[in-house]
C-alpha positions as CSV (number, residue, x, y, z in Angstrom):
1,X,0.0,0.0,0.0
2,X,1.2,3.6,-0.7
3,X,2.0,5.8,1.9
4,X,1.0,9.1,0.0
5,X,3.7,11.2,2.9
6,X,6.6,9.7,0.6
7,X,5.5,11.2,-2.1
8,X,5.0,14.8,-2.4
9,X,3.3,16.0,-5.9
10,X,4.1,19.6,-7.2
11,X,2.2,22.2,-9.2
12,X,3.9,25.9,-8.1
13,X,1.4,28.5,-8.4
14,X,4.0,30.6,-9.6
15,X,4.4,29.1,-13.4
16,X,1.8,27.7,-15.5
17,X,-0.8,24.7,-14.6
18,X,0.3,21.2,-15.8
19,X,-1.9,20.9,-19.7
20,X,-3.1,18.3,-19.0
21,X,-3.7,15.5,-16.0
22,X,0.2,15.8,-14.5
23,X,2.0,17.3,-11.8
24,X,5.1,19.3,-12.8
25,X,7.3,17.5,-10.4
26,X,7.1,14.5,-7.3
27,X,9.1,14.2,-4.9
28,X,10.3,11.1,-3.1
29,X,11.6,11.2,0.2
30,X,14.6,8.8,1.5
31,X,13.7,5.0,2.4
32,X,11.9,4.5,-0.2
33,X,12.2,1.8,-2.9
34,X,12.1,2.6,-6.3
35,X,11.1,0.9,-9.4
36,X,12.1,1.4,-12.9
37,X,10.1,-0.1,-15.9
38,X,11.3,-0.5,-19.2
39,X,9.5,0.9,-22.1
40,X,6.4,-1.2,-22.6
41,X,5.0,-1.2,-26.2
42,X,1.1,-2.5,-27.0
43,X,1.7,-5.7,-27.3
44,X,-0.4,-8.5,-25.5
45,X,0.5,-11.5,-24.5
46,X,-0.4,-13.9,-27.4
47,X,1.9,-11.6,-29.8
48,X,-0.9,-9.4,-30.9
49,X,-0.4,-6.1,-31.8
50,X,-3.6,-4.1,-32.2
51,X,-4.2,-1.3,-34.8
52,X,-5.5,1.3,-32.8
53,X,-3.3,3.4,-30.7
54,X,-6.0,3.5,-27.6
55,X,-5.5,-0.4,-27.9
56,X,-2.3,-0.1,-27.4
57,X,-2.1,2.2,-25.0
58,X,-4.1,0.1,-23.3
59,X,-1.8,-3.1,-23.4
60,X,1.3,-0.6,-22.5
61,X,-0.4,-0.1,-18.9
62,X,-1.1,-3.0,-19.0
63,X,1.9,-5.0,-19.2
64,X,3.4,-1.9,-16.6
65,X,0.6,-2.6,-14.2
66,X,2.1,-6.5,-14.8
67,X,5.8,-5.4,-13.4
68,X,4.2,-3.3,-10.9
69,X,2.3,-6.0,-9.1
70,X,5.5,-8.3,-9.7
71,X,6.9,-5.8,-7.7
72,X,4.1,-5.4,-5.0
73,X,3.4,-2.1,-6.6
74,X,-0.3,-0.3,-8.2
75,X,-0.2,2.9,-10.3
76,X,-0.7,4.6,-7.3
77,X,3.0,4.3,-6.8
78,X,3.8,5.5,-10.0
79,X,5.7,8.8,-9.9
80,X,6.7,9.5,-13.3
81,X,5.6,8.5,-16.5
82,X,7.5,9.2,-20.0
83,X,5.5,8.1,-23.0
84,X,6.1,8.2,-27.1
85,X,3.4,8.0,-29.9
86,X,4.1,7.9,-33.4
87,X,1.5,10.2,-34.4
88,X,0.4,14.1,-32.9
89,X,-3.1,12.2,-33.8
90,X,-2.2,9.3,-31.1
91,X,-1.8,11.7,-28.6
92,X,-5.3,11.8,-26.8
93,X,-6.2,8.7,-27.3
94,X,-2.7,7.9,-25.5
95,X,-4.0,10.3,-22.9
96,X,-8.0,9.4,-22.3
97,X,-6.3,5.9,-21.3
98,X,-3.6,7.8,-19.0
99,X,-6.0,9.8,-17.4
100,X,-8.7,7.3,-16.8
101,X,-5.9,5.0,-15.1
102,X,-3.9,7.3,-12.8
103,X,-5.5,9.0,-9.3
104,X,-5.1,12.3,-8.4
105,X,-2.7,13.6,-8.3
106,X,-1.4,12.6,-11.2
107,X,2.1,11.1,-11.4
108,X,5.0,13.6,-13.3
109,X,4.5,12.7,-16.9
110,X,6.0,13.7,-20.7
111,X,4.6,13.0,-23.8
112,X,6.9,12.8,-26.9
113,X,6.0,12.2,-30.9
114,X,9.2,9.7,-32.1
115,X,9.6,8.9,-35.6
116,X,9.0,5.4,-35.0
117,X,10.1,2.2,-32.7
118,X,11.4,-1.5,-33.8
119,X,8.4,-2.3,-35.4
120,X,6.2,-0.4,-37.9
121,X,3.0,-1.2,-36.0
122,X,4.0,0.1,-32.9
123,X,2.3,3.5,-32.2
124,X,2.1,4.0,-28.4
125,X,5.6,3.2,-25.6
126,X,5.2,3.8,-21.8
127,X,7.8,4.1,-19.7
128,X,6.9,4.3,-15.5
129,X,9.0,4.9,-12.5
130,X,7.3,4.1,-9.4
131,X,8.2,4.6,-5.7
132,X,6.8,2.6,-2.5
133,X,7.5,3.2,0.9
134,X,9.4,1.0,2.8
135,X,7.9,1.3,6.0
């Protein structure tokens, strides 16, 4: 279970509100372990890799939520999440999945268009950083 005093989420007043559902920064206090998760891509488990980039969002927090609980973790514990699309059109679908899936507040987050991963039918990678309390 998160203990939400290690984590401390941060939107100064003094510069612009986040665009969208993110806070600018988190902090994470000592004792605390921390997870790093490889980019995830929307692939599910039988291989398949679905055309539409909500799909594959989708399967991206999916397979993140999968090394989360491996690591007795919930996306309440993440604090950071970088993410690529292929496509300025894949970016709110990318997003009405993020936002549906993370409480508030919102875990740090950046959004990047790439020119294109491994494979051609890859439109959507997530990479997470989560952090648990050790206490």
């Amino acid at each position: 279970m998160t203990d939400v005093k290690q984590l401390e989420h941060l939107v100064p007043s003094t510069m612009p509100a986040p665009f969208a559902a993110y806070s600018h920064g988190v902090v994470v206090q000592a004792g605390t372990d921390m997870l790093f998760c490889s980019g995830q891509l929307g692939i599910g488990p039988e291989a398949h890799v679905p055309e539409d980039a909500a799909a594959q969002a989708e399967l991206c927090f999916a397979n993140a939520k999968a090394i989360l609980e491996a690591a007795g973790m919930s996306f309440a514990d993440v604090v950071r999440i970088n993410a690529y699309v292929t496509d300025r059109a894949y970016m709110r679908p990318y997003m009405d999945v993020r936002d549906r899936l993370f409480p508030q507040p919102a875990p740090a987050s950046t959004l990047m268009i790439v020119s294109g991963f491994t494979r051609e039918e890859f439109k959507v990678e997530v990479e997470i950083l989560a952090a648990r309390s050790r206490v």
